[in-house]
MARFIVEX-396722 format. One line per field, with one value per residue: residue number from 0; residue in one letter; x, y, z of N, C-alpha, C, O in turn. Coordinates in steps of 0.02 Angstrom, whole numbers, plus 50000, padded with zeros to 5 digits. Example, Ala and Ser with C-alpha at 12.3 -4.5 7.8 and 13.67 -1.06 7.14 Angstrom:
<nodes>
seq	c(0 | 1)
type	c(A | S)
n_u	c(50660 | 50642)
n_v	c(49716 | 49888)
n_w	c(50390 | 50354)
ca_u	c(50615 | 50684)
ca_v	c(49775 | 49947)
ca_w	c(50390 | 50357)
c_u	c(50660 | 50645)
c_v	c(49835 | 50002)
c_w	c(50390 | 50394)
o_u	c(50712 | 50670)
o_v	c(49834 | 50057)
o_w	c(50423 | 50402)
</nodes>
This chain:
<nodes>
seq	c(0 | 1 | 2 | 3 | 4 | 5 | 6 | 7 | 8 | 9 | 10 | 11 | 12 | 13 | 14 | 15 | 16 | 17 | 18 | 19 | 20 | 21 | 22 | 23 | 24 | 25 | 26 | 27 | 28 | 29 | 30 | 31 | 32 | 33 | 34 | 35 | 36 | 37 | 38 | 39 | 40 | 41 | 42 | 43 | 44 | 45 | 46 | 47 | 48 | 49 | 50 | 51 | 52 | 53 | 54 | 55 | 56 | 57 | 58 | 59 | 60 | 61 | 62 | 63 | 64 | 65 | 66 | 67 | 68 | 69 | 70 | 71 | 72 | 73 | 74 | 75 | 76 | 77 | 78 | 79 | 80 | 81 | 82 | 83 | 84 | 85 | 86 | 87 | 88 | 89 | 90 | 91 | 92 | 93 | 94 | 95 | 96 | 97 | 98 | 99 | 100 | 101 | 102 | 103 | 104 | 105 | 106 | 107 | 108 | 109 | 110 | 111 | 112 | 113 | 114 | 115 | 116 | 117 | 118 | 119 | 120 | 121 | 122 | 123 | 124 | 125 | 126 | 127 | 128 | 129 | 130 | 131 | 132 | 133 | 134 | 135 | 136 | 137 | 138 | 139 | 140 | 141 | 142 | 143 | 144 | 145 | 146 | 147 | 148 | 149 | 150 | 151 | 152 | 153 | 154 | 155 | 156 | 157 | 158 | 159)
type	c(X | X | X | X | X | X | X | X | X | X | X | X | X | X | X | X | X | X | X | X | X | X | X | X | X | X | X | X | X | X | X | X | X | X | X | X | X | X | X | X | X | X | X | X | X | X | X | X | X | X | X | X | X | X | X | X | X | X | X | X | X | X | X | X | X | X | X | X | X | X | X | X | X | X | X | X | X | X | X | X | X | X | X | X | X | X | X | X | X | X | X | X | X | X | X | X | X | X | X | X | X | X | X | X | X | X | X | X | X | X | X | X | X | X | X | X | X | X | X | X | X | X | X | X | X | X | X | X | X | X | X | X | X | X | X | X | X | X | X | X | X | X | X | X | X | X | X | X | X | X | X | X | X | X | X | X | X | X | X | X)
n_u	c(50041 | 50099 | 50187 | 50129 | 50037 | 50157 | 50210 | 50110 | 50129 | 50229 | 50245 | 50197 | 50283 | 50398 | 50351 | 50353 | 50479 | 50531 | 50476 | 50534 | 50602 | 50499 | 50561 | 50590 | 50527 | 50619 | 50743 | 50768 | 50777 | 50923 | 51000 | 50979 | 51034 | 51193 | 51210 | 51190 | 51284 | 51407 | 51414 | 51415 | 51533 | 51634 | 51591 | 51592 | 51699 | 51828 | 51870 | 51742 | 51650 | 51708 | 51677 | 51563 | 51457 | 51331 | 51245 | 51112 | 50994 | 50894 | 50787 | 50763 | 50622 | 50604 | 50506 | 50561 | 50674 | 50639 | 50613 | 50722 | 50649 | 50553 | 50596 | 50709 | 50794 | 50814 | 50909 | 51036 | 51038 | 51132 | 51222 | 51255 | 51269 | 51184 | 51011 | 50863 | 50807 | 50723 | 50751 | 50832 | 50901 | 50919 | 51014 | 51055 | 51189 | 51235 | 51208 | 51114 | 51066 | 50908 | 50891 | 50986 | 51062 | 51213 | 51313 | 51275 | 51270 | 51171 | 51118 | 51057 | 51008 | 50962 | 50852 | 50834 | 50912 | 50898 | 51024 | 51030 | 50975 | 51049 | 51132 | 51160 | 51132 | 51139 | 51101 | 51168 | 51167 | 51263 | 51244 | 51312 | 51308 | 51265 | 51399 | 51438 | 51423 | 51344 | 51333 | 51312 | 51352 | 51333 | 51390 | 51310 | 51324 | 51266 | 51305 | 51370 | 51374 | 51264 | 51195 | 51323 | 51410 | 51510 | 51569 | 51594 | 51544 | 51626 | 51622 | 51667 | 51743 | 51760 | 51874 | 51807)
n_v	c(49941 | 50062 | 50067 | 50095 | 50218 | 50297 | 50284 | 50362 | 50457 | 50499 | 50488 | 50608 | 50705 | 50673 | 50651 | 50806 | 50822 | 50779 | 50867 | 51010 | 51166 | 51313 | 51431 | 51605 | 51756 | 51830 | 51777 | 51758 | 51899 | 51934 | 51814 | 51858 | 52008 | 51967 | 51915 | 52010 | 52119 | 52062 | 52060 | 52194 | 52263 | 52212 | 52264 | 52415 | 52491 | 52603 | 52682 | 52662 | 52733 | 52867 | 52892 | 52909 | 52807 | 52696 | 52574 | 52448 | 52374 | 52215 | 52074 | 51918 | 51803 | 51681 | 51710 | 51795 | 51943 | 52080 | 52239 | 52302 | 52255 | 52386 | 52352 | 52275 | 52370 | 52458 | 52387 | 52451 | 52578 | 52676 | 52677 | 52790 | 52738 | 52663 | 52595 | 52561 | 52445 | 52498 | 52620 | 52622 | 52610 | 52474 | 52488 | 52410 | 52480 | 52508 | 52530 | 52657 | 52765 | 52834 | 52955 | 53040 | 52988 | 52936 | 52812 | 52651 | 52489 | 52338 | 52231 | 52075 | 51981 | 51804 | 51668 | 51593 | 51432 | 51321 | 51222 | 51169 | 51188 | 51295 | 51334 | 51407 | 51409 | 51524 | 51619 | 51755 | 51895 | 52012 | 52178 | 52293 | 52299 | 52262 | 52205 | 52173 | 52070 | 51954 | 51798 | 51710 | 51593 | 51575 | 51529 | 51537 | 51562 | 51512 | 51607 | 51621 | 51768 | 51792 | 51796 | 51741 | 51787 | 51670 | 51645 | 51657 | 51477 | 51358 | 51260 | 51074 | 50947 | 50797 | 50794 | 50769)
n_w	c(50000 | 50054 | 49941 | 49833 | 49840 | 49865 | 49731 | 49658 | 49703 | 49669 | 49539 | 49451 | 49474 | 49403 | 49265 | 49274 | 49289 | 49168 | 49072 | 48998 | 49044 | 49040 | 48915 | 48967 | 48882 | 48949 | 48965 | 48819 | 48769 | 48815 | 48771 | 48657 | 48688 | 48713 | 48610 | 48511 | 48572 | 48561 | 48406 | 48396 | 48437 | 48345 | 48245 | 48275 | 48289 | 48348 | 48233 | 48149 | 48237 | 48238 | 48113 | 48131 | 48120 | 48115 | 48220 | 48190 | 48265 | 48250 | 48261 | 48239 | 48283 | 48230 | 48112 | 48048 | 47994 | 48146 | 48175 | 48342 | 48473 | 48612 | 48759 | 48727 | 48675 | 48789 | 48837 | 48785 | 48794 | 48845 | 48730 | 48607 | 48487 | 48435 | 48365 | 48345 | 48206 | 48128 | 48119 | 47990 | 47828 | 47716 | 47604 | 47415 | 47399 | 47521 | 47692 | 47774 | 47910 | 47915 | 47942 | 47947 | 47851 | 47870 | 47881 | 47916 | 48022 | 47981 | 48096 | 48150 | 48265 | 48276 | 48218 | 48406 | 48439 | 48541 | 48632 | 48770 | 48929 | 48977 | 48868 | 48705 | 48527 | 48421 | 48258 | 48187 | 48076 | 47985 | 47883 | 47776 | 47659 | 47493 | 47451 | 47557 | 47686 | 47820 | 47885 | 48018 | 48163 | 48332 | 48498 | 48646 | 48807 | 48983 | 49114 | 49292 | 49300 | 49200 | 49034 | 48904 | 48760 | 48685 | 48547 | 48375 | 48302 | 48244 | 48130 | 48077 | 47960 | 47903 | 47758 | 47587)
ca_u	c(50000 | 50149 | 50230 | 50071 | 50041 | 50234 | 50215 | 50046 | 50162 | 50303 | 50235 | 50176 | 50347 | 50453 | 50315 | 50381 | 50546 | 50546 | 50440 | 50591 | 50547 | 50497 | 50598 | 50550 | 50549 | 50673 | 50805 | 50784 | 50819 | 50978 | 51025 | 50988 | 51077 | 51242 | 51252 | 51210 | 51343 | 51474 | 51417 | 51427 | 51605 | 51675 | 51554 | 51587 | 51781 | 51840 | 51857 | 51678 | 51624 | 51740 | 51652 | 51476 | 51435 | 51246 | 51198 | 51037 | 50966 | 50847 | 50807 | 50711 | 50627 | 50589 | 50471 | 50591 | 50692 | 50592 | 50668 | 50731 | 50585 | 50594 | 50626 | 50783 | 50852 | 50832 | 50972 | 51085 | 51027 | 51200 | 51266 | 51221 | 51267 | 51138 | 50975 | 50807 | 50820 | 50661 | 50775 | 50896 | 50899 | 50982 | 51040 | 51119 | 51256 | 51268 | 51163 | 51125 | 51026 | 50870 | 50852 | 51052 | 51107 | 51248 | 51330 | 51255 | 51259 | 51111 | 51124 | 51008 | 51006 | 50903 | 50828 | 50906 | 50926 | 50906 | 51058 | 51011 | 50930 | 51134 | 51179 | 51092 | 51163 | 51122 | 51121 | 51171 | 51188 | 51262 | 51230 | 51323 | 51286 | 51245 | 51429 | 51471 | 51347 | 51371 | 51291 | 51351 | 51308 | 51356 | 51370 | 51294 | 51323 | 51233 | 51352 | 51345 | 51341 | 51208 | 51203 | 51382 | 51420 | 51557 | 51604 | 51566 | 51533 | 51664 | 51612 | 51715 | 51718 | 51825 | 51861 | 51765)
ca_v	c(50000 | 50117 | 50110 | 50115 | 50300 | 50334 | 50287 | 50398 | 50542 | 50534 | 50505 | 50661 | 50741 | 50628 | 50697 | 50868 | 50840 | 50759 | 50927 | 51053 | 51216 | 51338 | 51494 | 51663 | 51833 | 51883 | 51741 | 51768 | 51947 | 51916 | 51776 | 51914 | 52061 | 51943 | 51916 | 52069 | 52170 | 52042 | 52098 | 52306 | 52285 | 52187 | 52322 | 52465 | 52510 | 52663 | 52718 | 52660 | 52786 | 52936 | 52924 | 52902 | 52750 | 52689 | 52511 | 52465 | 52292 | 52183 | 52002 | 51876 | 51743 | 51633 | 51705 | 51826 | 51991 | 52122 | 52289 | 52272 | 52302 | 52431 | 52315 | 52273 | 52427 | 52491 | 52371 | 52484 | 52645 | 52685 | 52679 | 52836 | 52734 | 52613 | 52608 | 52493 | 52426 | 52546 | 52683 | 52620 | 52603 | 52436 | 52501 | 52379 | 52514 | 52535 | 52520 | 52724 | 52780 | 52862 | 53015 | 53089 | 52965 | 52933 | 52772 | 52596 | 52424 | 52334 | 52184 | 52029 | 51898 | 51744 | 51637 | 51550 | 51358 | 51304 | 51156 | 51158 | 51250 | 51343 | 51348 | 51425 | 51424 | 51597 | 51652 | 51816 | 51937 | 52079 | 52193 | 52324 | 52335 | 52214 | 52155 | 52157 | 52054 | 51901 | 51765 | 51649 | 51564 | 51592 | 51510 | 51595 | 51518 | 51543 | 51579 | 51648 | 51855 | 51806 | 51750 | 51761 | 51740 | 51622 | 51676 | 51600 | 51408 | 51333 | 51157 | 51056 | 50886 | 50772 | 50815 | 50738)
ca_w	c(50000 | 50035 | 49883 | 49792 | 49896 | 49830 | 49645 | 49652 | 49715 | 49627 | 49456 | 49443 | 49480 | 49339 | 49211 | 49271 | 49263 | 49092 | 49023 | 49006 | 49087 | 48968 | 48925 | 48954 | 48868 | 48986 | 48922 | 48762 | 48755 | 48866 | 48741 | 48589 | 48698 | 48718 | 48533 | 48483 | 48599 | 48519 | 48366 | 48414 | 48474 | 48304 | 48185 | 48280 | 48311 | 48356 | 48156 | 48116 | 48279 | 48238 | 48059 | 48124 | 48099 | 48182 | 48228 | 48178 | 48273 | 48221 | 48295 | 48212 | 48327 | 48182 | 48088 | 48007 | 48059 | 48149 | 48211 | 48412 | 48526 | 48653 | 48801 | 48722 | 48650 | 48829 | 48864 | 48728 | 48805 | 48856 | 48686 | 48583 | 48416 | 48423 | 48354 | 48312 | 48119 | 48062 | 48084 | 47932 | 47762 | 47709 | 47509 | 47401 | 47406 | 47588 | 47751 | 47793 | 47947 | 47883 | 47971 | 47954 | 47786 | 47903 | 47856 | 47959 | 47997 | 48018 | 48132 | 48172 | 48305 | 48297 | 48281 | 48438 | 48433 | 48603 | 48629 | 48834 | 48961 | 48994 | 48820 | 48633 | 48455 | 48394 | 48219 | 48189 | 48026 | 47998 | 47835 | 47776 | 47591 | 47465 | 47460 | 47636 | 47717 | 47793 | 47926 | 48054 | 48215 | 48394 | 48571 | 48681 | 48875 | 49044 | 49177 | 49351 | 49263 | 49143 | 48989 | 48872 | 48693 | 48680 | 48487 | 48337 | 48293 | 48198 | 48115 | 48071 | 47951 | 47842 | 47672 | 47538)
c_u	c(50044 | 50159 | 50158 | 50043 | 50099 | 50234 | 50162 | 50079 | 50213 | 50279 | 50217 | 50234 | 50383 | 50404 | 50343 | 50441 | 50557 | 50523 | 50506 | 50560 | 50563 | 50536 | 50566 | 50576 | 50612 | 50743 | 50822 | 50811 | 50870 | 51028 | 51046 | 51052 | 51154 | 51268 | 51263 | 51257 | 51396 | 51493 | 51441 | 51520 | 51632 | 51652 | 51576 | 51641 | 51781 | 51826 | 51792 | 51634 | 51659 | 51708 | 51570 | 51420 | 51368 | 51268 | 51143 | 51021 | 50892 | 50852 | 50747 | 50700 | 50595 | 50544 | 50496 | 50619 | 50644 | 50632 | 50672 | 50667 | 50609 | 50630 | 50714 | 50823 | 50844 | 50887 | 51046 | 51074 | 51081 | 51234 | 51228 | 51216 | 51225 | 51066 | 50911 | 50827 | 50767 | 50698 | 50830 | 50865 | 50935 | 50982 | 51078 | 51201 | 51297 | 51204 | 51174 | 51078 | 50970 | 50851 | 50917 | 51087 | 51186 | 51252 | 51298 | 51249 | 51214 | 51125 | 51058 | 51022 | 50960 | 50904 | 50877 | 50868 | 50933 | 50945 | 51046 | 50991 | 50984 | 51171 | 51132 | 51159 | 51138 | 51120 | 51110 | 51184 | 51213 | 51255 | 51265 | 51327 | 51301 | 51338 | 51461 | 51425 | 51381 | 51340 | 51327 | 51332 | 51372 | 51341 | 51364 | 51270 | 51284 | 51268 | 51338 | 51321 | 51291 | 51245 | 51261 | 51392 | 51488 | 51594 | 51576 | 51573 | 51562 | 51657 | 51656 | 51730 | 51771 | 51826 | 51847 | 51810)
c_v	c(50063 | 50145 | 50109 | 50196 | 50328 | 50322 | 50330 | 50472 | 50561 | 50519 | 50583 | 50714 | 50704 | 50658 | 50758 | 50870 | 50802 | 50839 | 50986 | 51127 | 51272 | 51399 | 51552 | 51736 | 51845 | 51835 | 51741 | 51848 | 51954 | 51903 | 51829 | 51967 | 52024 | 51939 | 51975 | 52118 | 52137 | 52077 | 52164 | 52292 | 52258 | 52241 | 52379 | 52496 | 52587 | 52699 | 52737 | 52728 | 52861 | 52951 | 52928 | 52855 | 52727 | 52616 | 52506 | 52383 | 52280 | 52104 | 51974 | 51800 | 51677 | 51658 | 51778 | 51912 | 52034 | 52190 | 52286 | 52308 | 52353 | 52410 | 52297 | 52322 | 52473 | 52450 | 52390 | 52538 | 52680 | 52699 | 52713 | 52799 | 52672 | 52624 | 52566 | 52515 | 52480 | 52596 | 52692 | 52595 | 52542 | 52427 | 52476 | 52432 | 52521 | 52547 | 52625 | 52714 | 52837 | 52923 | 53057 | 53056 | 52947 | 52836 | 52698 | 52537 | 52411 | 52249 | 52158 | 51967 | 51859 | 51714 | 51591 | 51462 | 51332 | 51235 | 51151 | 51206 | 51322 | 51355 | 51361 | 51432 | 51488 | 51620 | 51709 | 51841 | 52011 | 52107 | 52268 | 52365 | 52259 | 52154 | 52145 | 52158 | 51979 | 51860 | 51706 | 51637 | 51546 | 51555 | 51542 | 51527 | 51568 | 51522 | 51645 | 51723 | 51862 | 51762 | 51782 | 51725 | 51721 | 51642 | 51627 | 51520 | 51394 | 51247 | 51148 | 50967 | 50859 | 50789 | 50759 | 50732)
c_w	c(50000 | 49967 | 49825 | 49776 | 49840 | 49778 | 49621 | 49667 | 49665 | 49544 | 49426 | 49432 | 49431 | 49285 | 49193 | 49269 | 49189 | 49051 | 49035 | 49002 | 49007 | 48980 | 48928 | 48918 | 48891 | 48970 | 48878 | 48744 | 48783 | 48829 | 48677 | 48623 | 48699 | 48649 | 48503 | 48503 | 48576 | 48454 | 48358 | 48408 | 48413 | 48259 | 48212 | 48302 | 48326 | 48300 | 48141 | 48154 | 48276 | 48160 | 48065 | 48095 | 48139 | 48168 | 48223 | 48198 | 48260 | 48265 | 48258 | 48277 | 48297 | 48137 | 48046 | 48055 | 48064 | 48190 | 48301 | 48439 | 48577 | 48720 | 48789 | 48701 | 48718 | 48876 | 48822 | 48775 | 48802 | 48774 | 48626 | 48498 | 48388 | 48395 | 48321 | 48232 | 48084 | 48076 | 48037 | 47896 | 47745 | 47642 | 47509 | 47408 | 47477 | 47629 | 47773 | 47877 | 47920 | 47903 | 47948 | 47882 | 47812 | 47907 | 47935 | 47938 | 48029 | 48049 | 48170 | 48191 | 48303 | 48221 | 48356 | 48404 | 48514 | 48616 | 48716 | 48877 | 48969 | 48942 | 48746 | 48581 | 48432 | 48331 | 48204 | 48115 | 48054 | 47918 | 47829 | 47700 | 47561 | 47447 | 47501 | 47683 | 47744 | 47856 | 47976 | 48120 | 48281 | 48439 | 48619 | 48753 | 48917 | 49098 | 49242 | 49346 | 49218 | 49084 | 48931 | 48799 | 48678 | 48610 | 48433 | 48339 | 48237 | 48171 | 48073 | 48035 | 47910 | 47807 | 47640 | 47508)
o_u	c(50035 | 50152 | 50166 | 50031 | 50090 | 50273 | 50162 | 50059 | 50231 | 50306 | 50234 | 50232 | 50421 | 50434 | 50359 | 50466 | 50613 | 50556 | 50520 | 50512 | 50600 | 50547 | 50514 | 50631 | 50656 | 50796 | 50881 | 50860 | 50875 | 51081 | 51102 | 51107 | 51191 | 51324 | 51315 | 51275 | 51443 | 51545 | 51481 | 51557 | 51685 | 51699 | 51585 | 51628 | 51733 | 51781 | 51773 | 51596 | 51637 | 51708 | 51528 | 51367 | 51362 | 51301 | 51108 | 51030 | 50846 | 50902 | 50693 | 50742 | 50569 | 50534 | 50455 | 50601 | 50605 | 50677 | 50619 | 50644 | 50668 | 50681 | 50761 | 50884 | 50867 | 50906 | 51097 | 51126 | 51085 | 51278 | 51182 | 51176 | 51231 | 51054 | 50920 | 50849 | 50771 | 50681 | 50866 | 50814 | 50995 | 50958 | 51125 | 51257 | 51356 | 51153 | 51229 | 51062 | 50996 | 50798 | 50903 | 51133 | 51224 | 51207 | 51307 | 51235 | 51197 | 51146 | 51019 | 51039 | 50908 | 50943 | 50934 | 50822 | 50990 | 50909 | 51066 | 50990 | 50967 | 51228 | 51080 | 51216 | 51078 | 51152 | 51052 | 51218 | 51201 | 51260 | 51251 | 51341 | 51333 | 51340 | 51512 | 51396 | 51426 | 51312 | 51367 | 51288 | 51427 | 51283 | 51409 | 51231 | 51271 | 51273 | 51307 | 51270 | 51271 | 51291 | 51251 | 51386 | 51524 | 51653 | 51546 | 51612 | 51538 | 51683 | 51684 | 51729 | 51818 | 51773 | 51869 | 51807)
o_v	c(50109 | 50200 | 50135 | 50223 | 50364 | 50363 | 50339 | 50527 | 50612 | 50548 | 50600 | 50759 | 50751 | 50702 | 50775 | 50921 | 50811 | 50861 | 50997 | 51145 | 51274 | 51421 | 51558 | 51763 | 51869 | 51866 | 51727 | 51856 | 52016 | 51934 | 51840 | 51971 | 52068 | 51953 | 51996 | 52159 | 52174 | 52107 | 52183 | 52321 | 52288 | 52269 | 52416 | 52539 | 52624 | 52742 | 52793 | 52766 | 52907 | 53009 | 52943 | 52860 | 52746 | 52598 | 52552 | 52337 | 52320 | 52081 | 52004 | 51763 | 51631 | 51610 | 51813 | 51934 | 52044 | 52181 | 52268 | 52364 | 52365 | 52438 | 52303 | 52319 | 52530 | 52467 | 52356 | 52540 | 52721 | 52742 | 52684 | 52819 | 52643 | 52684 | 52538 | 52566 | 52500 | 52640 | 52742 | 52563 | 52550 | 52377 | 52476 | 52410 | 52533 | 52571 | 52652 | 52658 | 52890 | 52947 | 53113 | 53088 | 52942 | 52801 | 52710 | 52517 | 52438 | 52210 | 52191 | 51917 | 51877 | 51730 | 51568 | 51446 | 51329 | 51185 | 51093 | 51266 | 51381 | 51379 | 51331 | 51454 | 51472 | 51671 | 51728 | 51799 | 52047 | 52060 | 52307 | 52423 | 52213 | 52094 | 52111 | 52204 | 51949 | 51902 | 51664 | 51676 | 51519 | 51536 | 51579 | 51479 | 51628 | 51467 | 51698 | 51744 | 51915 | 51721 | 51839 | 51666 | 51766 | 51657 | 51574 | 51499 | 51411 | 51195 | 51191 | 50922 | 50891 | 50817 | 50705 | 50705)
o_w	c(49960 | 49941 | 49770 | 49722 | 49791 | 49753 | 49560 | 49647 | 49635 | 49497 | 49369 | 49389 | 49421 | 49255 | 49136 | 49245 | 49165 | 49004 | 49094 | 48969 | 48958 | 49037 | 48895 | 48926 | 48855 | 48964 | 48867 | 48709 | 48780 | 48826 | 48654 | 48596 | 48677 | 48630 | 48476 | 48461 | 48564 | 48439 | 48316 | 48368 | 48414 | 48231 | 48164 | 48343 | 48314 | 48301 | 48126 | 48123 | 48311 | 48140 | 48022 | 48063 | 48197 | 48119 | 48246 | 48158 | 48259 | 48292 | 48249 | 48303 | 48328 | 48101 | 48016 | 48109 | 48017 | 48231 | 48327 | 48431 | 48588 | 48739 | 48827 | 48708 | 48711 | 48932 | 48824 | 48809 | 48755 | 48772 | 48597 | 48455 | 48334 | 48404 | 48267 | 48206 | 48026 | 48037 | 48034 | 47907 | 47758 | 47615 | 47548 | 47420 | 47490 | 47603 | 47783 | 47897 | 47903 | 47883 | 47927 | 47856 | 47764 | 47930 | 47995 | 47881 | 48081 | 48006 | 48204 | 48160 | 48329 | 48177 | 48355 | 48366 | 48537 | 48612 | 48723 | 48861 | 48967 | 48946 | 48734 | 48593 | 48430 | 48340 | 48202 | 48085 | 48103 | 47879 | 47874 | 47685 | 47586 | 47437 | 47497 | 47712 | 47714 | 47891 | 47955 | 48139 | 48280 | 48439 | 48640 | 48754 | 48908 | 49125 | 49237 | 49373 | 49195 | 49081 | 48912 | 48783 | 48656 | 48617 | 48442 | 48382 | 48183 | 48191 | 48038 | 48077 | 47887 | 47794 | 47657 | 47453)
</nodes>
C-alpha cells in the first residue's frame, strides 16, 4: 500500500521533470543582447564611431527579422550609436541611417537554437551593403553574470 501511495506521488513529479521548463521573454532577450553586443564591438571600432557610423538591430525569433523592441534597446541605452532597424535604410550600396544618411550596419540575432537549458546556438547577421553582408552562428552560455556569447561556431568535418 505504501509504495502504491509513493508511485501515486512521485509520478507526477518525473512527468515534470521530463517537460523542460519553458523559456522566458526575459532569456531570450539576454540571449539576443549577448550576441548582439558581440556583434557592436566587432562592427563598431573606434574608426567606424569617429566616422559616424549607427547600429541598427533587428532580431528575428523565427518568423523573420523584425526591428529590436523597446525592452531590448533599453538594454543599449547607454550607447548613443545604436539604434532599432526601422531607423535604417539597408541600400544595396550601403546600410544608411534614415534620418542623418549617416553610414550603418544593420544587425540581426536569431533565431536561437536552444542546445540546453545553459547553452543557445544563435544566428546572427550583419549587413552592411549588398557586398558586405554576411551570417554565422554563435554560442551563447549561461554563467553565474548572465548570459555570454562564447564567439562563433566553427564546424568542422572530413574532406570529401
Amino acid at each position: 500500500m505504501r509504495e502504491l501511495v509513493f508511485g501515486v506521488l512521485l509520478a507526477p513529479l518525473l512527468v515534470l521533470a521530463a517537460v523542460p521548463p519553458r523559456r522566458g521573454q526575459a532569456s531570450e532577450e539576454a540571449v539576443f543582447e549577448a550576441v548582439l553586443r558581440e556583434q557592436i564591438e566587432e562592427y563598431l571600432d573606434g574608426s567606424a564611431r569617429r566616422a559616424g557610423t549607427v547600429i541598427c538591430l533587428a532580431v528575428n525569433q523565427g518568423t523573420g527579422p523584425q526591428s529590436a523592441r523597446p525592452q531590448l534597446m533599453k538594454r543599449f541605452a547607454s550607447d548613443r550609436a545604436v539604434r532599432p532597424a526601422a531607423a535604417c535604410d539597408p541600400r544595396p550600396e550601403g546600410a544608411i541611417e534614415g534620418m542623418t544618411r549617416m553610414p550603418a550596419v544593420v544587425l540581426t540575432a536569431g533565431p536561437i537554437d536552444w542546445v540546453a537549458e545553459d547553452e543557445a546556438w544563435v544566428s546572427a547577421t550583419y549587413f552592411r551593403s549588398a557586398r558586405s553582408s554576411a551570417s554565422r552562428r554563435y554560442r551563447v552560455v549561461r554563467q553565474s553574470g548572465g548570459w555570454v556569447s562564447l564567439g562563433p561556431i566553427l564546424l568542422d568535418g572530413p574532406a570529401s
